[in-house]
C-alpha positions as CSV (number, residue, x, y, z in Angstrom):
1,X,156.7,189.0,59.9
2,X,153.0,189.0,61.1
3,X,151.8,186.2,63.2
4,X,149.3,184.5,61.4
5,X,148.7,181.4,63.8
6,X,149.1,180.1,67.3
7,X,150.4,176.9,69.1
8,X,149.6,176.0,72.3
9,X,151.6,173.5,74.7
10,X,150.8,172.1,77.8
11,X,153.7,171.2,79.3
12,X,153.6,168.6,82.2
13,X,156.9,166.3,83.2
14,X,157.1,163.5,80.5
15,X,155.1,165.1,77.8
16,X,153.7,168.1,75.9
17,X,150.2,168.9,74.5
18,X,150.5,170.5,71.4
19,X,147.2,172.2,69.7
20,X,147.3,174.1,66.2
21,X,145.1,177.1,66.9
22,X,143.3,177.3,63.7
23,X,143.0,173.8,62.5
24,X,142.1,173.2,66.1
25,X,144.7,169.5,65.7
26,X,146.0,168.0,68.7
27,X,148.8,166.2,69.3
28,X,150.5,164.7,72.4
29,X,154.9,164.3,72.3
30,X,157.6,163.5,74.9
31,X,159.1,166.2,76.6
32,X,162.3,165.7,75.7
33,X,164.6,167.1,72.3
34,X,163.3,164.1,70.4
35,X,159.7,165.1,70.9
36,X,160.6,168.7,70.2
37,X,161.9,167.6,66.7
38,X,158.4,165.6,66.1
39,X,156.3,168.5,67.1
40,X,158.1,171.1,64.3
41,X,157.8,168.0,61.5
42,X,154.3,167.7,62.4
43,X,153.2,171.5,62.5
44,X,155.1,172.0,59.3
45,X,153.6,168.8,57.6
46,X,150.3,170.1,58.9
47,X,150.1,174.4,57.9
48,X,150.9,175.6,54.7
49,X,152.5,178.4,56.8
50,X,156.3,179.1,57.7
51,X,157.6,178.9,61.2
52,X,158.1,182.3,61.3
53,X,154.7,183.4,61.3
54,X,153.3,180.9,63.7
55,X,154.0,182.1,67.6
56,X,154.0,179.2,70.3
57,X,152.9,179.8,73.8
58,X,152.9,177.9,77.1
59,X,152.8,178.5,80.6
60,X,155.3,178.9,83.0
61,X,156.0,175.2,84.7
62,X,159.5,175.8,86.0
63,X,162.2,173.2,85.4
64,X,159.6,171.5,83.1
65,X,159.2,174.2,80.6
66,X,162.9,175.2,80.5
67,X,164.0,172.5,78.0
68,X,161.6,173.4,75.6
69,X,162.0,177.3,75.8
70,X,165.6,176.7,75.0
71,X,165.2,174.5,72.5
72,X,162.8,177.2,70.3
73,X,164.9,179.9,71.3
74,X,168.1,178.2,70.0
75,X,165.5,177.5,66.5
76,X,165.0,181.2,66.3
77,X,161.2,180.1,66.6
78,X,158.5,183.0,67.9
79,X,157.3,182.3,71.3
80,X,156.2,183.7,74.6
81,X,156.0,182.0,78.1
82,X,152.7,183.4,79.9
83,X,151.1,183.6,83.5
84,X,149.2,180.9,84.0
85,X,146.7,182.7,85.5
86,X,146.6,185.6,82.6
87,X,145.5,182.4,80.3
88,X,142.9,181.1,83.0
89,X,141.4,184.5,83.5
90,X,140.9,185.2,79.7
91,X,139.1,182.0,79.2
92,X,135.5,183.0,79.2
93,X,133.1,180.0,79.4
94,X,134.1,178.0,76.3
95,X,137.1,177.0,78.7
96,X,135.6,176.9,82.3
97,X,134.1,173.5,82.4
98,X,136.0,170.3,82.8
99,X,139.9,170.2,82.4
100,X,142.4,168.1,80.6
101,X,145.9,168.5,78.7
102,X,144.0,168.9,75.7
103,X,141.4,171.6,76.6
104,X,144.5,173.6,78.7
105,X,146.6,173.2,75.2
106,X,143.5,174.6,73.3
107,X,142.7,177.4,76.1
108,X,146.9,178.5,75.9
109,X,146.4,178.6,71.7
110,X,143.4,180.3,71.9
111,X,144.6,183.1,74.0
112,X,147.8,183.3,72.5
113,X,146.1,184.0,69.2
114,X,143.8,186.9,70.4
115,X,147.0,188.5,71.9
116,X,149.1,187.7,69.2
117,X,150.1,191.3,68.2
118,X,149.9,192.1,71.6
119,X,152.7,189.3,73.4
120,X,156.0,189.5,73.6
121,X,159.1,187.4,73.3
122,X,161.1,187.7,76.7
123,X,164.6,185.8,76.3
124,X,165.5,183.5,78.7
125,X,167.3,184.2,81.8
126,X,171.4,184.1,81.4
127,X,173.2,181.2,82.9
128,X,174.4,182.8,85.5
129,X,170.9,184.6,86.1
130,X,169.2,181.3,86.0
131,X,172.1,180.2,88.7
132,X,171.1,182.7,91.0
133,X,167.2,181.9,90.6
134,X,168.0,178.0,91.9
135,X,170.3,179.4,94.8
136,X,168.3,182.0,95.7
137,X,165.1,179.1,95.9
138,X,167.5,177.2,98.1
139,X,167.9,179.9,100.5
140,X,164.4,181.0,100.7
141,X,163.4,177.5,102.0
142,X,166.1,177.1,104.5
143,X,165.4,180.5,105.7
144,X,161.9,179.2,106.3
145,X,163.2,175.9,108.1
146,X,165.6,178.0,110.0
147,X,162.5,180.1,111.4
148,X,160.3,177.3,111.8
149,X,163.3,175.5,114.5
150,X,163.8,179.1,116.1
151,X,160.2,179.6,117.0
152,X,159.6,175.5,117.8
153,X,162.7,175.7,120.3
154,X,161.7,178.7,121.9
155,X,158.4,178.0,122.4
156,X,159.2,174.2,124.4
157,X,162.3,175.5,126.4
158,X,159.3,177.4,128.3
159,X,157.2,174.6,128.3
160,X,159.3,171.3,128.7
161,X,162.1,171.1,131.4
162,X,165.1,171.5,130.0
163,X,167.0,168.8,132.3
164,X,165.3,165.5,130.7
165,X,164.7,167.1,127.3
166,X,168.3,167.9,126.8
167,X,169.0,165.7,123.5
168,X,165.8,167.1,121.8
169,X,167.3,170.9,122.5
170,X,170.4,170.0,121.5
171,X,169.4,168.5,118.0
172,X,167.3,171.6,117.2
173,X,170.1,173.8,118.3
174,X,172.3,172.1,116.1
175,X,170.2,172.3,113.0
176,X,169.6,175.6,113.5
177,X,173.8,175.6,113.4
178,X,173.7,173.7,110.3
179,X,171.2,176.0,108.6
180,X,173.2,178.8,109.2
181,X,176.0,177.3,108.2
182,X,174.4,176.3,104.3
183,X,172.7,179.6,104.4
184,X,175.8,181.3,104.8
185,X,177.4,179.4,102.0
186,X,174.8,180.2,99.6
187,X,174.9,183.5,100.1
188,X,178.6,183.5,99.3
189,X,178.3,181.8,96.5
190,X,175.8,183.9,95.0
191,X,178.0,186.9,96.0
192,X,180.4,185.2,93.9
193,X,178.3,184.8,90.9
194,X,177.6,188.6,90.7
195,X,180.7,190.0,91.3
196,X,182.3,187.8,88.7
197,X,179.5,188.6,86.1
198,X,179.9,191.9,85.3
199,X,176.6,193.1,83.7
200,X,175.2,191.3,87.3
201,X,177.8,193.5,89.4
202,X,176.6,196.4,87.4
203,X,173.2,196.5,87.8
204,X,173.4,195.4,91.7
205,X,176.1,198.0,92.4
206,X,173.6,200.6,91.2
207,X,170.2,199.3,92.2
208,X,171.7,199.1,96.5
209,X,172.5,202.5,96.0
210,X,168.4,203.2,96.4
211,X,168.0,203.1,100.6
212,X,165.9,200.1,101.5
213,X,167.9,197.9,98.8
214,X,169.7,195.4,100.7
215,X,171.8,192.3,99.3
216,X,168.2,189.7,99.5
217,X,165.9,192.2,97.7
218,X,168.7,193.2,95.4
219,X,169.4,190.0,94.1
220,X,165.8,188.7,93.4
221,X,164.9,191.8,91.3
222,X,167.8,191.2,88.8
223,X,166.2,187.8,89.0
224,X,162.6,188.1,88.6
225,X,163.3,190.8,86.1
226,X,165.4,189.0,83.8
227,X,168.3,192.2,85.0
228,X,165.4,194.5,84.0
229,X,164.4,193.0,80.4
230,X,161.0,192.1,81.0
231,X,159.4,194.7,82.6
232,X,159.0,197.8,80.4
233,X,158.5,200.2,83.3
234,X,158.1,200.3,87.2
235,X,154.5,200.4,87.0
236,X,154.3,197.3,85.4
237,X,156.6,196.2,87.5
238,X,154.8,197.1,90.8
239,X,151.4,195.7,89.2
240,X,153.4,192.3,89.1
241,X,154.6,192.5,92.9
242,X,150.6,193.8,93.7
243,X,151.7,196.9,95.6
244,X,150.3,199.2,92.4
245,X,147.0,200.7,93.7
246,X,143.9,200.7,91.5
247,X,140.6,202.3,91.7
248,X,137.1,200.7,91.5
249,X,134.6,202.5,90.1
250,X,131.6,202.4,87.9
251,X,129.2,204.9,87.1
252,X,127.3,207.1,90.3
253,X,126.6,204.3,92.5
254,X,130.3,202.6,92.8
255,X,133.5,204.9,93.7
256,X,135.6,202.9,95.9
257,X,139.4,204.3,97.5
258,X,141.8,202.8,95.5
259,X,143.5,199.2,96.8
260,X,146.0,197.2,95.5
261,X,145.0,194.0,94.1
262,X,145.7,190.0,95.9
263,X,147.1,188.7,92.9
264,X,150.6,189.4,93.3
265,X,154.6,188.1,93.5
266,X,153.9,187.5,97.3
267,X,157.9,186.5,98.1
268,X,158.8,190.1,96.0
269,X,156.1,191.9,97.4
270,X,157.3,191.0,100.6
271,X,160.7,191.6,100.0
272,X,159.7,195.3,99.4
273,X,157.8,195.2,102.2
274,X,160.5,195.1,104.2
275,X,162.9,197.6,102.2
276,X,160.3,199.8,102.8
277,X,159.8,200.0,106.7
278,X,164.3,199.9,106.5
279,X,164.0,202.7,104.3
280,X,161.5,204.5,106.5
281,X,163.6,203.7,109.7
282,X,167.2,204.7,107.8
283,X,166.7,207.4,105.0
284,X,165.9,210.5,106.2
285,X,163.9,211.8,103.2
286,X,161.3,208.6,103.0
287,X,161.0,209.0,107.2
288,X,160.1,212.8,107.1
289,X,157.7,211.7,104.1
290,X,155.8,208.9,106.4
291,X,155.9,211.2,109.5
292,X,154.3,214.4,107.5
293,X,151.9,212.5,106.0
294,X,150.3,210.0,108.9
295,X,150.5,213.5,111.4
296,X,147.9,214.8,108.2
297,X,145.4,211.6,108.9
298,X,146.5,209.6,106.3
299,X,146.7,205.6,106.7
300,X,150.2,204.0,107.8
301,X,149.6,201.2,105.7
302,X,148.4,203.2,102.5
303,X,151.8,205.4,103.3
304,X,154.1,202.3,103.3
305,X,153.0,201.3,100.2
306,X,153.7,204.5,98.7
307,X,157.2,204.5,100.4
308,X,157.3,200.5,98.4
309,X,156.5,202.4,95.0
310,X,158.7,205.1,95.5
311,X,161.8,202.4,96.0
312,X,160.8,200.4,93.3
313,X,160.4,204.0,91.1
314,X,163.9,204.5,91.9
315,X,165.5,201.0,91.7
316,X,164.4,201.7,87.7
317,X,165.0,204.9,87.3
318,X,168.7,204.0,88.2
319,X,168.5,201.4,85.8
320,X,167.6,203.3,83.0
321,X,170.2,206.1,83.8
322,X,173.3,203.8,84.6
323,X,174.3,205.8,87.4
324,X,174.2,205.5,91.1
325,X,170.7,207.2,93.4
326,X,171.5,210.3,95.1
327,X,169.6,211.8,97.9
328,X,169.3,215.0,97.2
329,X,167.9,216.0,100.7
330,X,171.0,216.4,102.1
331,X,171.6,219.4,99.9
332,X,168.4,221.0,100.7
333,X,169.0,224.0,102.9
């Protein structure tokens, strides 16, 4: 049925800005079922319209958002969870000056309804998807605590005399123990969680066949892709991890090379980062491509990001097939 008007929600911990797009009503609820249930008796009481043709929108908040995407999904209601930058960039000035929960519910229905034949209903992660997100999370920071004792240690043990400082090495060498440790487990246990799910075992067992794909990277792009439902292609995909290239240019007088943009996934587009200089160092085919083309002038850093589209071109293209990458260099003669 055709969308005929938009709610906007901001969503914040303990409550939920709620603004009819048309009407231009506001209302504030709890963020909780109970406020859930108020907000559909009070849009229904207000619009003459039926559920179905209303779409509701909000921004991604995390853990704050979640309860109130599942509750409209398990209604059967229309709505789409959107960048929150998307929303601020499509403002214009009506909705650059000041800020409130209010004006931000306004700005979200406002969009939403410009867009409205244009947005799309994602569904929400899996149980076991939304699992792997939290754990993965975990990891990431203790990784980041891991490296932050490494480098502290290493840097005093050639400053401070290790004789008198003993306990302070000690107790950073044993945290770093104990990272280890609880990084190991997580990674078991989300090893666990894919082999015993087996549309997650699929689609990792087929997208570490691409060189470059290691267990980390794997495992976040079943993630962040929602196992490959949200993205419609790899180019969208690699405008959403900012390693897509795009060119600047207006009439005679502007004609800029082509860069890829800052606003980006910066953990993903990292993570391919680094695929990218393994694949280079390990697959045959994407280290002949590098060599050939820096020995011709070209930049190394323009050539690596090639290399991180070509990976990510193939993680979907094995997607899309179902079956496992093959190099077909080794049957070149």
């Amino acid at each position: 049925m055709k969308i005929k008007d938009t709610v906007g929600i901001d969503v914040s911990k303990k409550t939920i800005d709620v603004v009819l797009h048309l009407l231009g009503t506001h209302k504030q609820f709890e963020n909780n079922h109970g406020g859930f249930n108020q907000m559909l008796k009070w849009i229904i009481k207000l619009t003459p319209l039926n559920l179905d043709e209303i779409l509701f929108c909000f921004e991604h908040t995390g853990i704050y958002s979640m309860a109130l995407a599942s509750y409209l999904q398990e209604k059967k209601i229309n709505y789409v969870i959107e960048s929150g930058l998307a929303i601020k960039k499509s403002g214009g000035l009506e909705f650059s000056r000041g800020k409130n929960d209010k004006v931000d519910a306004k700005r979200i229905a406002h969009y939403a309804y410009l867009r409205r034949s244009e947005l799309k209903q994602v569904d929400l992660p899996s149980k076991n998807v939304f699992r792997l997100k939290n754990l993965l999370t975990l990891r990431e920071r203790m990784v980041v605590e891991r490296a932050a004792y490494r480098t502290q240690t290493k840097e005093f043990k050639n400053i401070l005399p290790k004789g008198v400082n003993r306990v302070f090495f000690d107790v950073q060498d044993k945290m770093i123990k104990v990272l280890e440790k609880q990084i190991l487990k997580l990674e078991t246990e989300i090893k666990l969680i894919v082999h015993e799910d087996l549309r997650l075992k699929e689609l990792y067992e087929l997208i570490t066949t691409v060189k470059g794909v290691g267990f980390v990277l794997g495992v976040n792009l079943i993630v962040v892709t929602n196992c490959f439902t949200r993205f419609e292609n790899s180019r969208k995909f690699a405008c959403y991890s900012g390693i897509a290239p795009f060119e600047t240019q207006s009439g005679t007088s502007i004609n800029k090379r082509s860069k890829i943009s800052h606003y980006a996934n910066k953990k993903i587009k990292k993570l391919i980062h680094m695929a990218a200089l393994s694949a280079i160092r390990h697959d045959p085919e994407m280290k002949l491509y590098y060599h050939n083309r820096v020995e011709k002038g070209k930049g190394k850093m323009s050539t690596i990001n090639i290399v991180r589209n070509k990976i990510i071109g193939r993680v979907f293209a094995v997607v899309k097939r179902g079956t496992p990458f093959v190099a077909i260099m080794q049957y070149a003669k």
